[in-house]
Backbone bond lengths (Angstrom), bond angles and torsions (degrees), N, CA, C in turn:
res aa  C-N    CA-C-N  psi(-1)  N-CA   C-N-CA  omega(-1)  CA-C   N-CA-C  phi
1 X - - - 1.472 - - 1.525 110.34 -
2 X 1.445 128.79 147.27 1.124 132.21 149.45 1.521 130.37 -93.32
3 X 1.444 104.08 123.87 1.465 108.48 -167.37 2.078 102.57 -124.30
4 X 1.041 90.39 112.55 1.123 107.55 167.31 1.815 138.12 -90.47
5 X 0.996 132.72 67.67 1.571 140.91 -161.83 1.563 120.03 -73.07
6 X 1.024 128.69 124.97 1.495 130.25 -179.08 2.034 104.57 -62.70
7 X 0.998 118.91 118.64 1.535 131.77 178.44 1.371 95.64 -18.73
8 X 1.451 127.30 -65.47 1.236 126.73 -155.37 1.229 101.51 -64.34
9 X 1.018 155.53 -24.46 1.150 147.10 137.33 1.482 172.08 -92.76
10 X 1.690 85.03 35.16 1.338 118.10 -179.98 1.274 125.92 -56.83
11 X 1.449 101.93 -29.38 1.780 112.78 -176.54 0.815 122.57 -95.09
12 X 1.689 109.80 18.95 1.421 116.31 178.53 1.440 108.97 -78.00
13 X 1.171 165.87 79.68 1.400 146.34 158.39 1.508 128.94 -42.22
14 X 0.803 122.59 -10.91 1.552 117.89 177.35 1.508 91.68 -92.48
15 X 1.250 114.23 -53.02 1.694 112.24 -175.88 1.781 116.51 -55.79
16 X 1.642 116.62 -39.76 1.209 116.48 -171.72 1.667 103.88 -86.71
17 X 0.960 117.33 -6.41 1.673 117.78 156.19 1.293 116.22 -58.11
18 X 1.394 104.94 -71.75 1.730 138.07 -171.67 2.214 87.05 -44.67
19 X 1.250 122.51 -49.25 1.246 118.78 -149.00 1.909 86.49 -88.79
20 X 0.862 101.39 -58.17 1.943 101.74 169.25 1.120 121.97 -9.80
21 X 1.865 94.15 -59.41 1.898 88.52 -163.02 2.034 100.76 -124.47
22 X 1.655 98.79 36.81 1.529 114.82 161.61 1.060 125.62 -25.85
23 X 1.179 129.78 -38.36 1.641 138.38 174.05 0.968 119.98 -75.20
24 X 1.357 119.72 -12.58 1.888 104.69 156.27 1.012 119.78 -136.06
25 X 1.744 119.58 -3.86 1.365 123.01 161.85 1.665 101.23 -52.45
26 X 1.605 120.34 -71.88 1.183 141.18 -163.65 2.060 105.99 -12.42
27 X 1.339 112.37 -44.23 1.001 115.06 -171.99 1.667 127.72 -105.53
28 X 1.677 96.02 -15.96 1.688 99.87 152.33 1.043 126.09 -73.31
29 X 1.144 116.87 -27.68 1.574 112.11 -168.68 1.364 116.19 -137.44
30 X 1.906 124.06 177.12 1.470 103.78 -153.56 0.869 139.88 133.20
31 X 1.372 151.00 -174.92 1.505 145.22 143.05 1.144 117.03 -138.83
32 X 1.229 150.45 97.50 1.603 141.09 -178.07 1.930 107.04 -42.46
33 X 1.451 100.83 138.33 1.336 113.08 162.40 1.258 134.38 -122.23
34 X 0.897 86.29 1.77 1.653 109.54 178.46 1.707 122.81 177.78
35 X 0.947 152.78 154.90 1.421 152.43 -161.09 1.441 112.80 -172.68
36 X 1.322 119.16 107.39 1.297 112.40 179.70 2.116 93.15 -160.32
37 X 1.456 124.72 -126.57 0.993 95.92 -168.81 1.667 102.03 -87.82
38 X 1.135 131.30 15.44 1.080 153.36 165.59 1.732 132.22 -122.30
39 X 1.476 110.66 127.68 1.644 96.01 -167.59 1.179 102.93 -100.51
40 X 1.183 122.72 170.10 1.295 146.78 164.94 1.402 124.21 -134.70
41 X 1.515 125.83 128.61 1.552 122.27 -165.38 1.927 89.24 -152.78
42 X 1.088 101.84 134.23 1.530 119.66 157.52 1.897 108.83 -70.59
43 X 1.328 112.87 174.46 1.147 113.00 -167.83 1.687 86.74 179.86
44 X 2.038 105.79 119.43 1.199 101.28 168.11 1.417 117.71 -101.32
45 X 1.303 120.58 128.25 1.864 134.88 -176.24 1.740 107.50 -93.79
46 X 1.305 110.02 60.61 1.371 107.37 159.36 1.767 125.59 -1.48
47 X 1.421 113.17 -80.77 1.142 104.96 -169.84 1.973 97.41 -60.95
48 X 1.031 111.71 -40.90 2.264 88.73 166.98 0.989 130.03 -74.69
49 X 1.360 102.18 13.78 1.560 107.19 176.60 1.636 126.30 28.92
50 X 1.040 95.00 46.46 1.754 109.62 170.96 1.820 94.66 -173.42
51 X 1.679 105.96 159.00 1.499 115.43 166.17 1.392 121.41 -76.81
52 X 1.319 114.01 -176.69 1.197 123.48 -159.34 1.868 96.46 -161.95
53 X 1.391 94.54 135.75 1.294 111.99 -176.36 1.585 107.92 -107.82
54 X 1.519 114.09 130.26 1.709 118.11 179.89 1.656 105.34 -135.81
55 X 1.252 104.45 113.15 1.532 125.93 179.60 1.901 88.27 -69.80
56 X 1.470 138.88 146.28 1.178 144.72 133.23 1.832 98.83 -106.34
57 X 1.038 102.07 119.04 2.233 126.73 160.74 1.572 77.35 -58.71
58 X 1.628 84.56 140.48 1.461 113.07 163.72 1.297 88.79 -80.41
59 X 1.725 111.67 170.87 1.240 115.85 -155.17 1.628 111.20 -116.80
60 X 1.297 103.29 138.79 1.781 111.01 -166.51 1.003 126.91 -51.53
61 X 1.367 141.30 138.53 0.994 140.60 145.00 1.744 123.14 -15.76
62 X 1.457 101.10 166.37 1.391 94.86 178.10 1.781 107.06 -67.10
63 X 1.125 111.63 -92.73 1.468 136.27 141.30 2.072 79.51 31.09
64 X 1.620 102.41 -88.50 1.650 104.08 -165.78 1.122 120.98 -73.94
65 X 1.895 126.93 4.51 0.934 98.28 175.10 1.522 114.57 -109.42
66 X 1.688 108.68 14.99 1.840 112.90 144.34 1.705 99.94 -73.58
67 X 1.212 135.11 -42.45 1.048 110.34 -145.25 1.993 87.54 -81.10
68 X 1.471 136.39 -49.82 1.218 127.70 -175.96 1.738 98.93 -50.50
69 X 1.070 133.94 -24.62 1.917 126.68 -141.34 2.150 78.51 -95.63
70 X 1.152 117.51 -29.04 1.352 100.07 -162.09 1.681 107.06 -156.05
71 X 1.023 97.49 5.75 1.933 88.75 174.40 1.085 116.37 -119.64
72 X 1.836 104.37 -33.11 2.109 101.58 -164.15 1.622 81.47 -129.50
73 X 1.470 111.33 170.34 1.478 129.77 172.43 1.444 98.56 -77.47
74 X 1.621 116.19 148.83 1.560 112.56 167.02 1.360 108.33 -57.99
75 X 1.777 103.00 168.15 1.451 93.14 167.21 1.448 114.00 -79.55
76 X 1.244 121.13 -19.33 1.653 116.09 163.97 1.626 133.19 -47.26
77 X 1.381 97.89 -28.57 1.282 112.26 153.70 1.477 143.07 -96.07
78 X 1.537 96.34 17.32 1.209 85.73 -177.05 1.372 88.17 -114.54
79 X 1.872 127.83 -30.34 1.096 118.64 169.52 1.079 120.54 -63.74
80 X 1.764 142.70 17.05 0.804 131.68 164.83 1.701 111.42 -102.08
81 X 0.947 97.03 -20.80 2.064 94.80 -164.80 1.705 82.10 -110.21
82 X 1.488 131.83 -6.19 1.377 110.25 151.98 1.830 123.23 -81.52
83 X 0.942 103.09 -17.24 1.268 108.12 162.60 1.546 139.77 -66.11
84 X 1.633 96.47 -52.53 1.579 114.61 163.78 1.367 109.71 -44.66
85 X 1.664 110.04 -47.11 1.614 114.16 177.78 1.586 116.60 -73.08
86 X 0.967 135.70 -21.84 1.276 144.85 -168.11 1.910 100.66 -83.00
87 X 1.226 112.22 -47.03 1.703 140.87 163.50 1.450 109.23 -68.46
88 X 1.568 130.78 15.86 1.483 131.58 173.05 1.404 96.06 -133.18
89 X 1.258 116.50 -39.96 1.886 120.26 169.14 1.753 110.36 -65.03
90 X 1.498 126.00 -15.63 1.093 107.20 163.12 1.602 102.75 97.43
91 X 1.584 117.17 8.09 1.366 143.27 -174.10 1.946 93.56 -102.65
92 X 1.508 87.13 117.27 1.926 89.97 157.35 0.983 138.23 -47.68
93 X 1.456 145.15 105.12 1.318 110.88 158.50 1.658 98.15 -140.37
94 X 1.447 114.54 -177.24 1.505 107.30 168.65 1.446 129.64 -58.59
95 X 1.106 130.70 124.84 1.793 135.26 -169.41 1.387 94.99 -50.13
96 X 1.171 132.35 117.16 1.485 145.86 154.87 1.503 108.72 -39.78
97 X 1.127 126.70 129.89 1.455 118.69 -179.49 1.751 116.01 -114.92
98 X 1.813 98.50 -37.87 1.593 104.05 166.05 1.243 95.08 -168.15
99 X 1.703 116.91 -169.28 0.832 141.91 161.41 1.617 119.77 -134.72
100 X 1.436 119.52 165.29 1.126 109.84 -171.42 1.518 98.46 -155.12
101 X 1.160 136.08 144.44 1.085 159.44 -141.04 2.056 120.08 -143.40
102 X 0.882 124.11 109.38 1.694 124.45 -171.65 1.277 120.05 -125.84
103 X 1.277 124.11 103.96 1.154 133.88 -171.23 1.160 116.52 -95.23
104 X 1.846 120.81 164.60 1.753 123.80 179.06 1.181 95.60 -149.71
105 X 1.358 137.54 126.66 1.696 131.28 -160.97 0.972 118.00 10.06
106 X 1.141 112.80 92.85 1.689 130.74 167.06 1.401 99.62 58.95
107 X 1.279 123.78 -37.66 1.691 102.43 155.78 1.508 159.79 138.80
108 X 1.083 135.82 -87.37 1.939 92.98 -137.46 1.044 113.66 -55.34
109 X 1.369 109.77 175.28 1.890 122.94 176.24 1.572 103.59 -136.01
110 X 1.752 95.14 -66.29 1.997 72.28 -178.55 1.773 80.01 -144.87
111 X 0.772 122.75 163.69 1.642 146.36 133.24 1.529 134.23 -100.70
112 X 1.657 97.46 143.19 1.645 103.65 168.33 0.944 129.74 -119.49
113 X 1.668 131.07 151.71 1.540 124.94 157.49 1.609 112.23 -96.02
114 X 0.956 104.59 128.32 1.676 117.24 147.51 1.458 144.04 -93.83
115 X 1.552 110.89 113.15 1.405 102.57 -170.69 1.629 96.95 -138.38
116 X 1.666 111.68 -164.21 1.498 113.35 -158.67 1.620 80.36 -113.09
117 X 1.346 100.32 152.13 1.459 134.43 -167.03 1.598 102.39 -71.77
118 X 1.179 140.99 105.85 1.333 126.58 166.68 1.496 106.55 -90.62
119 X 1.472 93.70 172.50 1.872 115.53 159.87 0.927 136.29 -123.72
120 X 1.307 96.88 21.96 1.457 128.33 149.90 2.130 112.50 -25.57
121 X 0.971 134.56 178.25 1.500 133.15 159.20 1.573 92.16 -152.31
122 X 1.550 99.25 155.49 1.668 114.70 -145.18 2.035 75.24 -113.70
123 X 1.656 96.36 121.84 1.460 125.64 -178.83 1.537 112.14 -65.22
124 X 1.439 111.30 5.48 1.607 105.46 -178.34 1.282 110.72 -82.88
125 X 1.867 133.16 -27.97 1.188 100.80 176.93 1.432 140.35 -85.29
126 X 1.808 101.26 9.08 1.609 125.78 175.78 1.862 100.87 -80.03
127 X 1.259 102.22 -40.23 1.315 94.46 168.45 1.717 150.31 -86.78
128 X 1.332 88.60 -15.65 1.311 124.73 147.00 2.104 116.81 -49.85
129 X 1.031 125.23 -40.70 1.281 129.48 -172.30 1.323 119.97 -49.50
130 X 1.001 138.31 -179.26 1.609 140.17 -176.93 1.766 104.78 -139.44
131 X 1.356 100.06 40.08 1.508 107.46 147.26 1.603 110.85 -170.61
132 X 1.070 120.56 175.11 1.653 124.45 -159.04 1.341 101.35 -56.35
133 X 1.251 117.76 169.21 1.362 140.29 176.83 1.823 99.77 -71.38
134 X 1.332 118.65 175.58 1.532 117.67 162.38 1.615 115.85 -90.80
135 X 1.258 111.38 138.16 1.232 91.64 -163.71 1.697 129.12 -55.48
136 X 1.519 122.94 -35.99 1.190 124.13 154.89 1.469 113.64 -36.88
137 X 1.580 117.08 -34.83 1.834 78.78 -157.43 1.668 93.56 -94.01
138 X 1.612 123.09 -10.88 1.282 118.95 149.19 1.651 134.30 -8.58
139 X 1.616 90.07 -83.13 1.432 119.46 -166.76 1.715 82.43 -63.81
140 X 1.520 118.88 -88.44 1.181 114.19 161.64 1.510 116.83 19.61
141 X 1.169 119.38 -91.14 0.980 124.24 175.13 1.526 140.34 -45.88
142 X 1.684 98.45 -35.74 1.293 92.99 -176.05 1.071 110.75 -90.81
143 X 1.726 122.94 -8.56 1.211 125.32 156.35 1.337 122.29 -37.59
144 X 1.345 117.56 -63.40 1.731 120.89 174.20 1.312 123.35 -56.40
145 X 1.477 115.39 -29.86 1.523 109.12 170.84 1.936 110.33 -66.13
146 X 1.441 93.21 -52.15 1.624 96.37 167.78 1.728 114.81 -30.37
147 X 1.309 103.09 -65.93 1.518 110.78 -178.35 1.701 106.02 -50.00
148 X 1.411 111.23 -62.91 1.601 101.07 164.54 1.179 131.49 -39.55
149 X 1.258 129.82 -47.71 1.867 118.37 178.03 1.258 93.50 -77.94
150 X 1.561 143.07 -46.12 1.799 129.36 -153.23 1.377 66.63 -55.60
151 X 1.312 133.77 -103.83 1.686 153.61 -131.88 1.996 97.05 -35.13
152 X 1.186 124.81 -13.41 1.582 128.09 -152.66 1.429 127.04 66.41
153 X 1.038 97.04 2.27 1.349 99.25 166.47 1.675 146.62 -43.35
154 X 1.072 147.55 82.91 1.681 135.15 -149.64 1.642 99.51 -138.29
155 X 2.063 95.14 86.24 1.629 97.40 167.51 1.383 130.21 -24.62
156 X 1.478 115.44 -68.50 1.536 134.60 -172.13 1.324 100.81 77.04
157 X 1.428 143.89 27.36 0.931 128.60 150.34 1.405 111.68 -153.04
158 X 1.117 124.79 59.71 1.712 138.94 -123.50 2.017 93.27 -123.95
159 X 1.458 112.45 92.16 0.948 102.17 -167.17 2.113 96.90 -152.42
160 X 1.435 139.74 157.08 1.359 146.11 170.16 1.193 112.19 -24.73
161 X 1.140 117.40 -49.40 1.433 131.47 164.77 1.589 110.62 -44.92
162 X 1.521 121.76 -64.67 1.404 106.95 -153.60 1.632 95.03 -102.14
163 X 1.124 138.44 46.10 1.257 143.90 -168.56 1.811 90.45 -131.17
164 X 1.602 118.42 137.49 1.754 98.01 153.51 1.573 85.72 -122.89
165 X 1.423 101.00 -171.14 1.566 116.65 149.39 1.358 114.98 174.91
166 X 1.407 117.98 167.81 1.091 119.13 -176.63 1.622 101.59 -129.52
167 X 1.784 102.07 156.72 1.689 109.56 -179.23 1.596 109.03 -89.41
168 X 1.321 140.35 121.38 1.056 135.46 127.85 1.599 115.67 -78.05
169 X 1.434 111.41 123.62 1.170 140.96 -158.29 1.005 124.27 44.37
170 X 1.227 140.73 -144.39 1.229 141.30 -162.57 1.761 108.80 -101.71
171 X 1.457 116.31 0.33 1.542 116.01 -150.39 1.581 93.28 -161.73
172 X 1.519 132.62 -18.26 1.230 121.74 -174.31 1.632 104.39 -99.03
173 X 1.585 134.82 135.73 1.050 110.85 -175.43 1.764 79.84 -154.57
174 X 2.065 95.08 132.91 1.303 116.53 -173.12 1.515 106.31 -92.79
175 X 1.127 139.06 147.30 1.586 143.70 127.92 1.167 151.20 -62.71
176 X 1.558 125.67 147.17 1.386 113.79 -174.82 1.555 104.06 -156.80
177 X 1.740 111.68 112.76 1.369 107.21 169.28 1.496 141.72 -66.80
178 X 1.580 126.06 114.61 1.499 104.76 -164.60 1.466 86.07 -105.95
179 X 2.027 117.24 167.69 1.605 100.64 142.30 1.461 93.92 107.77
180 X 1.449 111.26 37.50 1.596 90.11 -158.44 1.236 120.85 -144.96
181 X 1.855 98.49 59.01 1.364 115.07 174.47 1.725 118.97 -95.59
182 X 1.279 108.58 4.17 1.285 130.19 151.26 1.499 151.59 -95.60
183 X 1.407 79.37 36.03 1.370 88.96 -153.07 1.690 113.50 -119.44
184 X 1.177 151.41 158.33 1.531 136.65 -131.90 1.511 100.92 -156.91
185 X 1.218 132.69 144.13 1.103 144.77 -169.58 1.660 97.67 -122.30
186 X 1.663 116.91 143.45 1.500 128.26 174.48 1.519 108.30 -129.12
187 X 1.382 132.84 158.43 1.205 121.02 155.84 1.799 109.80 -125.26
188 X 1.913 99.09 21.36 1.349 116.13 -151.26 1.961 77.21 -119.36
189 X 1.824 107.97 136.93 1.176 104.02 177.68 1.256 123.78 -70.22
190 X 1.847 155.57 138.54 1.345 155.46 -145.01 1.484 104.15 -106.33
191 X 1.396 111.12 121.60 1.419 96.92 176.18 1.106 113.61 -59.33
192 X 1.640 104.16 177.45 1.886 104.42 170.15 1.876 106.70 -72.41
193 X 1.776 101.90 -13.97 1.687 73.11 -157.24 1.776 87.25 -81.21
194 X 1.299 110.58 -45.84 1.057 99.63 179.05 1.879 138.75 -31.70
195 X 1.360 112.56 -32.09 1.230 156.88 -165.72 1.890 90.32 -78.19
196 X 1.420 86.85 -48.52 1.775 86.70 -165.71 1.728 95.00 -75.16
197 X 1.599 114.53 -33.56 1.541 99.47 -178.60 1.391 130.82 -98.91
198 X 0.976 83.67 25.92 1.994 109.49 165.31 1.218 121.84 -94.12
199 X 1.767 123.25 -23.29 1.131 141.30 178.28 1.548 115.82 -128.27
200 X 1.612 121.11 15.83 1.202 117.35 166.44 1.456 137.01 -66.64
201 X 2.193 100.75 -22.66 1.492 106.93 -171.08 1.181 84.39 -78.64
202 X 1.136 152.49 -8.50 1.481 128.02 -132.96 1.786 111.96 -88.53
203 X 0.988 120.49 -13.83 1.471 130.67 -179.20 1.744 121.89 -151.28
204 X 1.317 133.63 -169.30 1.157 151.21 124.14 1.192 106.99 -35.24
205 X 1.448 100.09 136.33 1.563 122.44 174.47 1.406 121.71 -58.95
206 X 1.438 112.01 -24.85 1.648 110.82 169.48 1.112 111.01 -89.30
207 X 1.983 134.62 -8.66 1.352 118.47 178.25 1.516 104.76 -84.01
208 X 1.253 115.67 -30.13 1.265 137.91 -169.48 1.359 100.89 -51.23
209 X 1.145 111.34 -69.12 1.653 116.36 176.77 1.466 108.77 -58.79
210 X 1.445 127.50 -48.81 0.970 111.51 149.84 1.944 143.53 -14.88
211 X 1.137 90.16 -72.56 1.518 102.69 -175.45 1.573 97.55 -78.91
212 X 1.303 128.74 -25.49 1.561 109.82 164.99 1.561 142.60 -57.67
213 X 2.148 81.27 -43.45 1.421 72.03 -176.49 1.877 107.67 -68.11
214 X 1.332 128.97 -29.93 1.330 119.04 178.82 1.479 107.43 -48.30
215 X 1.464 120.91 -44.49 1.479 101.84 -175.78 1.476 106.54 -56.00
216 X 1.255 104.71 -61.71 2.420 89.41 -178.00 1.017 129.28 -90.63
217 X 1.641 112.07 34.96 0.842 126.47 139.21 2.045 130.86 -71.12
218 X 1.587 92.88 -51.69 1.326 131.13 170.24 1.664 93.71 -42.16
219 X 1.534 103.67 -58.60 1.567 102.59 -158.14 1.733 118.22 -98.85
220 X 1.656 98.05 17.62 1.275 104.27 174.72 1.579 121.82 73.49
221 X 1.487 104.70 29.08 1.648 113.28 178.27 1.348 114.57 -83.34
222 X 1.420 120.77 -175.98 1.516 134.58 153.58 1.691 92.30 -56.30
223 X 1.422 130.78 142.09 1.375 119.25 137.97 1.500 151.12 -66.41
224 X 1.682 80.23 -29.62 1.427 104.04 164.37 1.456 126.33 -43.27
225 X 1.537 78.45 -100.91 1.631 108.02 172.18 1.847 104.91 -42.17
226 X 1.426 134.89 -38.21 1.443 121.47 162.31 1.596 107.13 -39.83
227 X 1.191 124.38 -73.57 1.552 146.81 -161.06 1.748 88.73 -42.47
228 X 1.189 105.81 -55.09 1.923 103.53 -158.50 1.080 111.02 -75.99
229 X 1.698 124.10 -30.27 1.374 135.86 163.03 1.529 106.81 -47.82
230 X 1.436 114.30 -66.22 1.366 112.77 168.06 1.001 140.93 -78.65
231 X 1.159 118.82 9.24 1.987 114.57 163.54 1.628 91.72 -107.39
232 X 1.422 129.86 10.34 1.251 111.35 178.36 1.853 95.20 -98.69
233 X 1.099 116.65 -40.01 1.463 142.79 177.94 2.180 96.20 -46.54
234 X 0.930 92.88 -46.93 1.899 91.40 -166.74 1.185 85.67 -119.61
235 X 1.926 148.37 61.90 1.268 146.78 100.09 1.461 100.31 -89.61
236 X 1.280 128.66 -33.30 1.781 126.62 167.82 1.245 119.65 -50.68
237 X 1.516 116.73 -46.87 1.421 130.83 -157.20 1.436 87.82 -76.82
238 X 1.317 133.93 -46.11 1.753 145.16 -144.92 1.851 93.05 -87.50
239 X 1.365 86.45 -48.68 1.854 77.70 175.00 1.193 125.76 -63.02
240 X 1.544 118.76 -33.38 1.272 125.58 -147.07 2.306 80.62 -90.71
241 X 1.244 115.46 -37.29 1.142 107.37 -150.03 1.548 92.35 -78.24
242 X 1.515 129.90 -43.63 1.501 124.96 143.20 1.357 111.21 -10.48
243 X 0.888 96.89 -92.89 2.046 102.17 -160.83 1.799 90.80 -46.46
244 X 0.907 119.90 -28.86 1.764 102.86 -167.43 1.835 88.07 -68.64
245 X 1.394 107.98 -65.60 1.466 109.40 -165.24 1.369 124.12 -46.35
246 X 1.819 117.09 -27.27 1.524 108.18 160.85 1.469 122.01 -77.65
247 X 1.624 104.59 1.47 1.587 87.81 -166.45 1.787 84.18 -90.73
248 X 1.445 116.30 -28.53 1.582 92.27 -163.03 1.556 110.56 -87.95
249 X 1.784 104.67 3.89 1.525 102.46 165.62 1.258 126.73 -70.91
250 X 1.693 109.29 -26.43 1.447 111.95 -138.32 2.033 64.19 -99.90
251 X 1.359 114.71 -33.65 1.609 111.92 -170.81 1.857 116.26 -54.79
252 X 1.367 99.61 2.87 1.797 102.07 -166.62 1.213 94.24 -136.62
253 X 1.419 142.67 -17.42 1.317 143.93 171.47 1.605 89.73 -72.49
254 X 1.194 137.07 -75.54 1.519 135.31 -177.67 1.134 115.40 -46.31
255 X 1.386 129.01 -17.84 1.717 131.83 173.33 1.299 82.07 -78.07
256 X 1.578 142.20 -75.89 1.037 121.81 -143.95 1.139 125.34 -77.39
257 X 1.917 131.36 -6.04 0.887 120.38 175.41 2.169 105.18 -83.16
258 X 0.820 112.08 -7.49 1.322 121.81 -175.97 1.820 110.76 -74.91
């Protein structure tokens, strides 16, 4: 296996054990936090005296696991050194702790990320609701996306789910990016429309407009003309991602009748 550890925590020994022999600890021990085509399990590290959260990727295809074993970085690795970078821009997210890597003839099988456990709470079921956001955690909000494109930043998978945060007081509300092996670095400025289709999956069509107009608002736009730019921007994105999804349905229905 390849195990990769963030410096700061090299001297952990109980932890660089635990990450060693990952492939079969991973499933004795733990707590599930989620399970879907991807797991998630906490893990308490005594000598750090706090837990630790380790994503294992469901495991690749044939096809990807030449292309992860020798062409592209796992996504375990990329959520890790996208993170470190996300944590140098001055952007929240959980401290990356390692990654880990599992091979089966030459290779891959599964990979992990390791990071530190927040208490944070994950912003999807505020966005999830069936009426507007409050206006603080709005503006709030669109503040941090702002901070994400100025910085170049472009999640690509930017949705309630991979957002946490927590309220200080009644009106202050912090951020934290999870999820973020898809995620892209610029040093080139982002348009708005582009900007708008980086953040179109991210909600309902009325939060959406919602949280837009605060962004040009924030940035001193038309409100209007923002809003129409961007609900025209994420009816493109929705079509275009449609037509992809029947072509690769109708593309595996014809494998299988073959």
């Amino acid at each position: 296996m390849k195990v990769v550890i963030n410096d700061e925590y090299k001297n952990c020994k109980e932890l660089v054990v635990f990450l060693e022999s990952l492939d079969t600890r991973y499933r004795q021990k733990g707590r599930t936090l989620h399970l879907d085509r991807n797991a998630v399990r906490s893990f308490a590290i005594s000598e750090l005296g706090r837990d630790i959260v380790i994503k294992r990727y469901k495991k690749p295809l044939s096809v990807q696991r030449v292309v992860y074993s020798f062409f592209r970085k796992s996504k375990a690795e990329r959520a890790y050194y996208n993170g470190l970078k996300l944590l140098e821009l001055g952007i929240d997210t959980p401290t990356p702790i390692a990654y880990v890597e599992q091979k089966k003839a030459g290779l891959m099988e599964y990979c992990y990320f390791a990071c530190e456990k927040t208490s944070y709470k994950s912003l999807e079921p505020l966005i999830l609701q069936d009426r507007p956001l409050d206006d603080h955690l709005a503006m709030s909000l669109a503040r941090f996306l702002i901070d994400l494109h100025t910085k170049g930043v472009l999640h690509n998978d930017l949705n309630g789910g991979n957002i946490l945060y927590y309220q200080d007081g009644d009106t202050n509300y912090h951020f934290s990016l999870i999820d973020n092996n898809r995620m892209e670095f610029t040093d080139k400025d982002i348009s708005f429309r582009d900007r708008m289709e980086n953040i179109c999956k991210f909600s309902s069509k009325d939060i959406f407009v919602q949280i837009v107009g605060c962004y040009a608002e924030i940035l001193g736009m038309d409100i209007q003309l923002a809003i129409e730019e961007a609900l025209d921007a994420r009816e493109k994105f929705f079509e275009a991602r449609a037509k992809r999804r029947a072509f690769w349905a109708k593309f595996k229905k014809d494998g299988e009748k073959k």
